[in-house]
ROZAZA-868243 format. One record per residue: residue in three letters; x, y, z of N, C-alpha, C in turn. Coordinates in steps of 0.2 Angstrom, whole numbers, plus 5000, padded with zeros to 4 digits. Example, Ala and Ser with C-alpha at 12.3 -4.5 7.8 and 13.67 -1.06 7.14 Angstrom:
BEGIN
ALA506649725039506249785039506649845039/SER506449895035506849955036506450005039/
// end
This chain:
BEGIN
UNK559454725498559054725492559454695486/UNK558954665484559554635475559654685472/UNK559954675469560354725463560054715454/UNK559954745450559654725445559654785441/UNK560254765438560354805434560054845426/UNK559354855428558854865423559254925419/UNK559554975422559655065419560155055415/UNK560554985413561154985409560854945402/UNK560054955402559954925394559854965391/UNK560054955384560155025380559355035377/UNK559355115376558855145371559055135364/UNK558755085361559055065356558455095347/UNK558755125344558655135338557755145336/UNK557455175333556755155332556755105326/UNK556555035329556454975324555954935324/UNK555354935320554954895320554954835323/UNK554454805325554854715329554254695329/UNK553954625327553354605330553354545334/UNK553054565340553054525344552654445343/UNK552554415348552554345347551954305342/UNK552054295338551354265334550854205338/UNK550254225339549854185343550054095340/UNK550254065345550253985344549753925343/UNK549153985342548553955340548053985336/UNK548354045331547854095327547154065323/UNK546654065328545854065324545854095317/UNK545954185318545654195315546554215308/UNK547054205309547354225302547654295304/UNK547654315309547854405308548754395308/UNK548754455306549454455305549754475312/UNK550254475312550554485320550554535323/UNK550454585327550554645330551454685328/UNK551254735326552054755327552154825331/UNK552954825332552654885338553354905337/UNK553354985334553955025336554055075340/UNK554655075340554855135348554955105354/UNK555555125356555955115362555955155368/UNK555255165372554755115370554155135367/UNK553955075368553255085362552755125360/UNK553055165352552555225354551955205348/UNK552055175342551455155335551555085337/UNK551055065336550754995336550454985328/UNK550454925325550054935321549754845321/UNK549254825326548754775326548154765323/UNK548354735315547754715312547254675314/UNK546554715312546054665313545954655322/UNK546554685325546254675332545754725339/UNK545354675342544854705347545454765349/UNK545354805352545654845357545154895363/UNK545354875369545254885373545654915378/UNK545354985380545755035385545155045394/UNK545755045398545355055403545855115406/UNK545555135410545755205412546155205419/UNK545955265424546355255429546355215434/UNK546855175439546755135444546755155450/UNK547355205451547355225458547555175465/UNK547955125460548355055469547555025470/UNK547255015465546354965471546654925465/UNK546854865466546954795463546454785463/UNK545654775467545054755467544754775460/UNK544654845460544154885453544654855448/UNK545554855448545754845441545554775440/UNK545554735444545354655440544654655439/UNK544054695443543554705438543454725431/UNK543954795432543854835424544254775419/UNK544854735423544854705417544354625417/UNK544054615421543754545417543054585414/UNK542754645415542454665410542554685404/UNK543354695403543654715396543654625392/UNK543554575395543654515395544254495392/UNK544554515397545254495397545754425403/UNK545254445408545554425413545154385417/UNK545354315417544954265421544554285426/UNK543954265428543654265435543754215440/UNK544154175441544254145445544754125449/UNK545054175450545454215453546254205453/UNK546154165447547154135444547554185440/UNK547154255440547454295434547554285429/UNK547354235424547354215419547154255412/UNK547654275407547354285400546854275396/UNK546254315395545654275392545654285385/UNK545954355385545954395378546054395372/UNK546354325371546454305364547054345359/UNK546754385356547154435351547154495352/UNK546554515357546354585360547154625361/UNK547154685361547654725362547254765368/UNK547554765373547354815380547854845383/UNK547354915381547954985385547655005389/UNK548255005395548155045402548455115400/UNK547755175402547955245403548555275405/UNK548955255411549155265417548855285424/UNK549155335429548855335435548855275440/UNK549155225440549155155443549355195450/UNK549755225451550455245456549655295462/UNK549755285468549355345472548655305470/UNK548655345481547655325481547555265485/UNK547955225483547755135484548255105487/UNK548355055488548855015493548954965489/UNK549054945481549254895480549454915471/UNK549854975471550054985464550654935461/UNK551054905464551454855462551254815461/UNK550754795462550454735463550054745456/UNK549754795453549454805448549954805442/UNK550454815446550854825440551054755437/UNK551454715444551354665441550954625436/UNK550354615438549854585437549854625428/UNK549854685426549954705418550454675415/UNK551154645420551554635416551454555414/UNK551154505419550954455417550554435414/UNK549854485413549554485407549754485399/UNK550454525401550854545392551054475390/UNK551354455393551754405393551354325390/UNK550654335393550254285391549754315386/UNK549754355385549454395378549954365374/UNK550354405375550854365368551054295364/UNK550754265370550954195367550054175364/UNK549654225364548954205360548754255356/UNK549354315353549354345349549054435350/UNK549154455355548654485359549354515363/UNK549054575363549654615369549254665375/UNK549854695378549654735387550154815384/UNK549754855383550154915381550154965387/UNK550355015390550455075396550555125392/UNK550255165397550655245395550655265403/UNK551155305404551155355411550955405410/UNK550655425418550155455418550755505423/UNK550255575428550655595431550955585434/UNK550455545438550555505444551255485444/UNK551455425439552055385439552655425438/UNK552555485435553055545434553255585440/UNK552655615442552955635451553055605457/UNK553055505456553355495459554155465457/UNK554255465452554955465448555255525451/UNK554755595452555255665455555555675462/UNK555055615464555055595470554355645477/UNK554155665469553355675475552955625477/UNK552855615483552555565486551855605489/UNK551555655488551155675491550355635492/UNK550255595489549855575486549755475487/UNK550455475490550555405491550155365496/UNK549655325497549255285503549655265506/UNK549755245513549955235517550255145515/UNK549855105514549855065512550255035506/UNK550255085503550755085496551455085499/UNK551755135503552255135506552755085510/UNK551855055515552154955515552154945511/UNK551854935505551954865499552454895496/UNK553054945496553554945495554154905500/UNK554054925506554454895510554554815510/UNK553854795508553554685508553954685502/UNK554054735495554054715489555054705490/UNK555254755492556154745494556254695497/UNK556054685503555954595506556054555501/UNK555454555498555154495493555854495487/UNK556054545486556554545480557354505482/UNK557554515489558054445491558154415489/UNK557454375488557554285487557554295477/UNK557754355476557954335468558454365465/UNK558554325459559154375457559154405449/UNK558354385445558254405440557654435443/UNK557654475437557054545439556454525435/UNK556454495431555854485427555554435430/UNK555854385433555354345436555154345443/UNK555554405447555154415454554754475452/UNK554554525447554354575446553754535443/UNK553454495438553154445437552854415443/UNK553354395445552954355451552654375459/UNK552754445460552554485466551754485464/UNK551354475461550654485460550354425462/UNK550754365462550354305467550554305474/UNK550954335476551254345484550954415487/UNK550854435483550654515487550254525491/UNK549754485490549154475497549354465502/UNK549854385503550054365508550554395512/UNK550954435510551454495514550654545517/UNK550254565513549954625516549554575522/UNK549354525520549054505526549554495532/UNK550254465531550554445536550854535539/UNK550854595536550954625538550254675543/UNK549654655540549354675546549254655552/UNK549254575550549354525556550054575563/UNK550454585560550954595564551054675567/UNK550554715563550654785562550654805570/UNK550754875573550754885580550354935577/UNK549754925583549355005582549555065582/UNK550255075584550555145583550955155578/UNK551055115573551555095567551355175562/UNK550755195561550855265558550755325561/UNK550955315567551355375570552155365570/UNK552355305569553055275572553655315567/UNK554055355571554455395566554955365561/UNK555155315565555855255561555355235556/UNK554855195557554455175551554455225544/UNK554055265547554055335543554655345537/UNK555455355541555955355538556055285535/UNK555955225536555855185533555555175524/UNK554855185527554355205520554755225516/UNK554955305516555055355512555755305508/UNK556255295514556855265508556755215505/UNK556355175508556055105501555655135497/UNK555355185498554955205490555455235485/UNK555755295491556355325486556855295479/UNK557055225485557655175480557255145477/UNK556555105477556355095472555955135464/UNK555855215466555555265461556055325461/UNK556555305462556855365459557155335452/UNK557455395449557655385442558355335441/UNK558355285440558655215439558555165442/UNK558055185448557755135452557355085449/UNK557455015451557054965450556454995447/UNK555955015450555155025447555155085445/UNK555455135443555655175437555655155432/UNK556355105432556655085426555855025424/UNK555654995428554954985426554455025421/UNK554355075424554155115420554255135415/UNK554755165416555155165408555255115400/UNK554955085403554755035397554055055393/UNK553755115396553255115393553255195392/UNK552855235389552955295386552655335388/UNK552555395386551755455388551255455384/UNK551555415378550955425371550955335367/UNK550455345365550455265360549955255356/UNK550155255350549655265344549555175341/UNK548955155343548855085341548255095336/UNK548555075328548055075321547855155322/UNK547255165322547155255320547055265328/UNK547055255332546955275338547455315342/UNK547455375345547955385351547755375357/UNK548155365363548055325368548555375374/UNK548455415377548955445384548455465387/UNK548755495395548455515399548055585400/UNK548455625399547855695399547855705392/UNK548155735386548055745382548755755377/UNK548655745371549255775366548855845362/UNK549355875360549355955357549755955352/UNK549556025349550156005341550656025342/UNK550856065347551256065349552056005352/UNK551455965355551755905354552055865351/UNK551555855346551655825340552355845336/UNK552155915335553055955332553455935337/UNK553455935342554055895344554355825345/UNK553855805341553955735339553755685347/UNK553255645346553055605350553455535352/UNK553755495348554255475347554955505352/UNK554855545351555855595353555455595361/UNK554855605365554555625371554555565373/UNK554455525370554455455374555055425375/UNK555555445372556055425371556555465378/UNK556355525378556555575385556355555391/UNK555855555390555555525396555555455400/UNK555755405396556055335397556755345400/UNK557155375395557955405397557855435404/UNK557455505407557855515413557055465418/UNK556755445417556855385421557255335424/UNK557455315418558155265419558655295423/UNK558855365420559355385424559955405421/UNK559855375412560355395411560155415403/UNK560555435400560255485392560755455386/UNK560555455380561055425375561755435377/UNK561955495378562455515380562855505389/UNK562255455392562555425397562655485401/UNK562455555402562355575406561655565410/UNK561755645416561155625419560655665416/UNK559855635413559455665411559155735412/UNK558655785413558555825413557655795414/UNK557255845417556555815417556355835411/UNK555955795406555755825399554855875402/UNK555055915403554655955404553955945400/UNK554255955392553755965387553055885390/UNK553455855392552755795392552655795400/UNK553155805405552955805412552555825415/UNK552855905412552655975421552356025415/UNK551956055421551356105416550956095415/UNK550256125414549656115414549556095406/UNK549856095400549856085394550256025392/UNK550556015396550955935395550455885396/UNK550755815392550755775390550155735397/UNK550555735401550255695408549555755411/UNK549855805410549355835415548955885412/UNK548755895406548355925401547555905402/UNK547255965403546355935405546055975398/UNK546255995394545856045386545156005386/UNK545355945385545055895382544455875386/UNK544655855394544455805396543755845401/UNK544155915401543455945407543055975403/UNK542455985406542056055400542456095397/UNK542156125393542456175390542256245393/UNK541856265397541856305404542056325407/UNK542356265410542956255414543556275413/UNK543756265405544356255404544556335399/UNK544056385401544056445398543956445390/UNK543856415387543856425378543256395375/UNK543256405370542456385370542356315366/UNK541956275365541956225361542256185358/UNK542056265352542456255343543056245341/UNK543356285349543856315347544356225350/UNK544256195354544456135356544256085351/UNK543656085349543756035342543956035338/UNK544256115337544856115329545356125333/UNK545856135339546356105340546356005341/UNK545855965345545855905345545855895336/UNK545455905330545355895326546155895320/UNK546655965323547155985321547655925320/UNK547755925328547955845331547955805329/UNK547555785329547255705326547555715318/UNK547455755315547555765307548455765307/UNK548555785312549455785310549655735311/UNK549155675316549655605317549355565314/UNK548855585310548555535304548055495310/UNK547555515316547355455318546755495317/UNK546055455320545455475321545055465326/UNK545455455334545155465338545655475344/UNK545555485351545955515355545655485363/UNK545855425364545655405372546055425380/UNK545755475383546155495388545955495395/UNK546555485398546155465407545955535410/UNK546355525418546755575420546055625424/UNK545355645420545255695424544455615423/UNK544455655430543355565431543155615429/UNK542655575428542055595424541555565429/UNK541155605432540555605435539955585433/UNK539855565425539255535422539655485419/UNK540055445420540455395417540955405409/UNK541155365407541455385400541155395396/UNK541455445391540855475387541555495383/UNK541055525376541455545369541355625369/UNK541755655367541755735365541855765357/UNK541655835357542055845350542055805343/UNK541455785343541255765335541555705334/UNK541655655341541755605344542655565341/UNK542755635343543455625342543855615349/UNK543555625354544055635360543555585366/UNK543755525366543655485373543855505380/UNK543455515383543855535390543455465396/UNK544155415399543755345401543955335408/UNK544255405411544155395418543555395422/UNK543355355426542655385432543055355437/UNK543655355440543655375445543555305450/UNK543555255446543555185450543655175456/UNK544355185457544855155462544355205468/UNK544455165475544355175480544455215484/UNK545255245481545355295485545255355481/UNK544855365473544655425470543755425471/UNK543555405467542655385469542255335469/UNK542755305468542355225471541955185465/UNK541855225459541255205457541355155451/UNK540955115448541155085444541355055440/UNK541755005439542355005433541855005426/UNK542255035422542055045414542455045411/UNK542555035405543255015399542955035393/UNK543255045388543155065381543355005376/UNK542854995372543054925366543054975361/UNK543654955356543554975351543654915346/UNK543054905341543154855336543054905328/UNK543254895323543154885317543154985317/UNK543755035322543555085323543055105327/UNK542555075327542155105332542055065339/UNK541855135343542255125349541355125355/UNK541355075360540655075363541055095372/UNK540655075376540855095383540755035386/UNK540954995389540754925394540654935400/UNK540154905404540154945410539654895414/UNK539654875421539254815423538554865425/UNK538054805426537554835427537454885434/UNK536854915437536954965441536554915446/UNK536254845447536154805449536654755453/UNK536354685458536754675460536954615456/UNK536654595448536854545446537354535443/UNK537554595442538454595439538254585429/UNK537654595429537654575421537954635417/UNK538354615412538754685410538354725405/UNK538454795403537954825401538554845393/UNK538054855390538454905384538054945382/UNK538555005383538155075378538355075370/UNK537755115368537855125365538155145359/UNK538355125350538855155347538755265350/UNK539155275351539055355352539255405345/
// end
């Protein structure tokens, strides 16, 4: 396997920075700027924003949900469409599916041509990406575990990580098709195999593994303009513990290693727990459900929002059975339904947010593909 020594760059200071100014600005806006290492505030004037929810490894739903967010060509070059659009992915990529690498890359080459048109690709991690950092693979498709195995292959023939990690999303098909061409019918019951799987996923998602240390470039939380953006929810809790300093933990023992070049600890507070950051449903399920009544979740989400100065709250993490929808005096988005193939199969949908106000995209229930919008809610 190449060697790529992602876990020896540093967590460097919280510095404002803005990234690339579009090469061809229509309309005049000022640049995006983004602080936090990594990215936790963004502040994108004047820009479209657009959040799509979980993926679950189905590369199929994710390039739907993003050419519905009009971001992403349809004709089948992956191309940038978005202009100056800012697009954030929930988390959850990781589990379910057979082609989370491949999603991954594909996010990372949209950032990349977003920025040269003014426009960016934000993430936040979800649980998923964190238990398999711990190295719970419970949930992993079979299939996932080959596209680790293709993705080490693939990785020989290079010795920078930015361009084969970029460039694994135009070849990924071809390894899976050449490996079912070759596959033996017995291959998952094959116990070497099996032992196989487990160590290429391990060396690539444990904590200073390649595709950790991927990871770690992105956060648990991320506040672009008044919005918040993570996966199950934030609490004020959280917030006193500074959002910023979590994202900051949580990058560190990914990576594998902590300001102090030891070995990290798991940050609890955003990881593990029904109340953490990744795995928090207050918000996302009934209130029913979730033992407390209503009111009492609207003035914790309202509490929230007021301590981080934002005014609304987009979160993945639990589907939604009647598609995406707004809660709590339309403070709390919740934009999971469940796309991917290996959760419910059903529709891709995205959330637009323009001038603050936020609508739901979603294609028709027909077979014309014509895309729907709902209503302001």
């Amino acid at each position: 396997m190449a060697s790529f020594p992602i876990n020896s760059l540093p967590i460097s200071a919280s510095q404002p920075r803005k990234l690339s100014e579009p090469s061809h600005s229509n309309g005049g806006l000022k640049p995006i700027t983004v602080t936090g290492n990594p990215p936790t505030f963004v502040s994108a004037p004047g820009r479209r924003i657009v959040a799509v929810g979980d993926l679950h490894g189905d590369i199929s739903q994710a390039r739907s949900a993003l050419e519905i967010a009009g971001v992403l060509s349809s004709d089948g070059h992956d191309l940038w469409t978005g202009g100056e659009t800012v697009l954030v992915q929930l988390g959850d990529i990781l589990d379910r599916g057979e082609d989370e690498i491949a999603i991954l890359s594909l996010l990372r080459s949209l950032n990349i041509q977003a920025e040269s048109s003014g426009g960016a690709v934000f993430q936040v991690n979800g649980n998923h990406e964190t238990m398999n950092v711990e190295g719970d693979f419970r949930y992993v498709d079979p299939g996932s575990f080959d596209e680790c195995i293709d993705f080490l292959e693939y990785l020989q023939g290079y010795e920078n990580w930015e361009e084969a990690f970029v460039g694994w999303i135009s070849v990924a098909e071809r390894y899976k098709e050449d490996r079912r061409m070759s596959q033996s019918p017995w291959g998952p019951w094959n116990l070497k195999k099996r032992q196989k799987e487990i160590v290429a996923r391990s060396s690539l998602f444990r904590p200073g593994g390649p595709m950790a240390c991927e990871l770690a470039r992105h956060g648990v939380i991320l506040k672009v303009g008044d919005w918040i953006f993570c996966h199950g929810g934030l609490l004020p809790h959280h917030v006193a513990y500074g959002i910023e300093r979590m994202n900051r933990e949580v990058s560190c023992w990914m990576r594998g290693v902590n300001d102090d070049n030891d070995i990290p600890e798991i940050p609890f507070i955003a990881t593990r727990g029904y109340d953490s950051v990744v795995w928090n449903r207050l918000y996302s399920k009934d209130s029913a459900n979730v033992g407390s009544p209503s009111w009492k979740i609207s003035s914790i989400a309202e509490k929230t929002l007021q301590s981080v100065g934002a005014k609304g709250m987009v979160l993945g993490h639990t589907p939604q059975l009647n598609g995406a929808n707004c809660k709590y005096n339309e403070k709390i988005w919740c934009i999971d339904v469940g796309m991917s193939s290996g959760v419910l199969n059903s529709r891709a949908e995205v959330l637009e947010i323009i001038d603050n106000k936020a609508r739901v995209l979603r294609t028709g229930d027909d077979s014309s593909g014509e895309l729907e919008v709902a209503d302001y809610l």
